[in-house]
N, C-alpha and C positions, 0 to 999 in steps of 0.2 A: 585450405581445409577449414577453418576456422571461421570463413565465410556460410561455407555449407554447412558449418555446425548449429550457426548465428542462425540462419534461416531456415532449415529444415530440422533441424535436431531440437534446439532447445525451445523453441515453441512449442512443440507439443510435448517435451519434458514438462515443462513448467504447467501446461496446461492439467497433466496427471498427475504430478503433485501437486500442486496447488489447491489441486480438484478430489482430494483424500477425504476421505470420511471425516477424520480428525482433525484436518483443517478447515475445512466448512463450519462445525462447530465452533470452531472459534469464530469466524468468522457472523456466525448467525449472532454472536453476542455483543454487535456492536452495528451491523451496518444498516439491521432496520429502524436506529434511533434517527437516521437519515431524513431530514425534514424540506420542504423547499425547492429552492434550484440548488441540485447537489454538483461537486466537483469530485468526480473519482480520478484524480492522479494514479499513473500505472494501474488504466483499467484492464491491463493482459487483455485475454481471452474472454472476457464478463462473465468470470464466475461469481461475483457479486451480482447482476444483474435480478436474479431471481428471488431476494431477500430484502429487494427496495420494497417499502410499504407502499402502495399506489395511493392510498389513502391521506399519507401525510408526502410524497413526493412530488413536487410539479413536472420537475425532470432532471435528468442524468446526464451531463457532459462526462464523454470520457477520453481523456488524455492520455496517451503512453504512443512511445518516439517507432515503435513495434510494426512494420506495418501488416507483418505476417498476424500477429495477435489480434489486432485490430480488426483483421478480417474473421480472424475464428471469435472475437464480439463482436461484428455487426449478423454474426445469425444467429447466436445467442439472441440479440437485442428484436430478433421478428416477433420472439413470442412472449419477449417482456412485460410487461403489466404498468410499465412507466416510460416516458417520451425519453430517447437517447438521441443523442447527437455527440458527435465522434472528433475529437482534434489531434492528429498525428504528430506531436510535437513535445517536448523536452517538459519535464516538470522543471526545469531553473528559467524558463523563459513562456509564460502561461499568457497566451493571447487575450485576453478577458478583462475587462474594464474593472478598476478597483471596485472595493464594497459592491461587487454583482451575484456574489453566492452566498448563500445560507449553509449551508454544511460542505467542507470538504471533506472528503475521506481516503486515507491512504492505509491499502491492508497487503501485508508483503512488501511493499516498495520502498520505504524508506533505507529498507535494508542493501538495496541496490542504486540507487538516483550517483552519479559520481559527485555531484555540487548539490549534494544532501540541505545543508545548511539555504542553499540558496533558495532552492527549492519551497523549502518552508517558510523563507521569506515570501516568497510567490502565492504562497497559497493565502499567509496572516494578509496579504494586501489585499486580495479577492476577496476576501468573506467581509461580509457587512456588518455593522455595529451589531452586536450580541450573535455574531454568527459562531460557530465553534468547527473545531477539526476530531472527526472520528478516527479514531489509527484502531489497530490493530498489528503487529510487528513482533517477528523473531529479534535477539538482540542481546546483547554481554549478561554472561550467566553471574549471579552472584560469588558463586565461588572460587576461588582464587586458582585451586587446579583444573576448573572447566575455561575457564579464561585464559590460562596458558597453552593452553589444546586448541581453544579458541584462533589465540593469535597464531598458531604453529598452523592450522590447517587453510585459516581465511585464504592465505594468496592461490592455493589451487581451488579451493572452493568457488573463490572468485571468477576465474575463468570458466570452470564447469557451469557456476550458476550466472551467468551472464552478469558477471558484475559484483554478488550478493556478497557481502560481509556476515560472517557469525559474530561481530563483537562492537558492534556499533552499540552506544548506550544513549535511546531513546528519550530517556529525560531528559538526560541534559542535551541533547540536541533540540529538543522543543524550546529549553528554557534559554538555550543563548540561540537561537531564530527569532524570541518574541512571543513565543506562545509561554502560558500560564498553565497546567493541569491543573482539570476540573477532578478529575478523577482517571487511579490505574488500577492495575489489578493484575497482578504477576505471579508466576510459578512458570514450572515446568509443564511440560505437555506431555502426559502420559502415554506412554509406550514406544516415546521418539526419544534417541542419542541425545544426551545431555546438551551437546554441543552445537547443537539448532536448534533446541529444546523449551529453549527461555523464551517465553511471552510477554508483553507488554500490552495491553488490552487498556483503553481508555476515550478520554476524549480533553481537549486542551482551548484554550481559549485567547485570544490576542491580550498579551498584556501590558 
């Protein structure tokens, strides 16, 4: 069962959520600062795709272990505006020669990666001297009673959302991987349950 959930069911879940009015917005406010040769870790389905500036883009590697997703972004990727190329493979293990990327960006996925921490050591290795990391990320709500709902729903969350945690705290997983925030920008997201609610919106830098 859980097989046929993994590949038929929650790829195109995630792809409909993901793909919500109100998460695009967030999304729009971070992923066309995207400069260079970019790294999209857990590029799903490429609903980033279409918010890459072609202007300031050379091109898009996109990485996620997915291979159902991967194929709903390579047709995404036909009518892109910027060069993709696709790597089937684990963000804790990134095929890709040190200092070879100018922006990585992770939007949704830190939330899900199971070697989170490692992962973002993968990424600070790839990015080249003044390169930075664009996130955008659901992730532990300020308040102490959304955070205990938090912790009480994550383990079924986690299976429904192939993996995803509601209480993972963002910061400090940039800042003990090596990365330095440049800048965040946090609240809630209106008109969504408290409890997936909380955004972390930014960008972070090797330090």
């Amino acid at each position: 069962m859980s097989g046929f959930y993994d590949r038929h069911i929650l790829p195109w879940a995630l792809n409909c959520i993901c793909g919500m009015k109100l998460v695009t917005h967030q999304r729009q406010k971070i992923v066309p600062q995207a400069r260079g040769r970019v790294l999209e870790v857990g590029i799903g389905s490429g609903l980033n795709l279409p918010l890459y500036d072609p202007g300031k883009v050379a091109q898009v590697i996109g990485l996620d272990p997915g291979a159902e997703l991967i194929a709903m972004a390579r047709r995404r990727a036909w009518t892109a505006a910027v060069p993709v190329e696709f790597l089937q493979q684990r963000g804790e293990a990134i095929p890709l020669e040190s200092g070879s990327i100018d922006t990585a960006v992770a939007t949704y996925t830190l939330c899900t990666i199971p070697g989170v921490e490692q992962a973002l050591a993968e990424m600070r290795r790839v990015l080249k001297p003044g390169g930075r990391l664009l996130f955008c990320e659901h992730g532990l709500a300020p308040d102490p009673s959304v955070q205990r709902w938090q912790a009480r729903i994550t383990p079924a969350w986690m299976w429904l959302g192939g993996g995803c945690h509601l209480n993972r705290d963002i910061p400090a997983l940039l800042q003990r991987s090596g990365f330095r925030p440049q800048s965040i920008e946090t609240g809630y997201m209106p008109h969504v349950p408290r409890l997936v609610g909380f955004h972390y919106i930014g960008s972070a830098v090797p330090a």
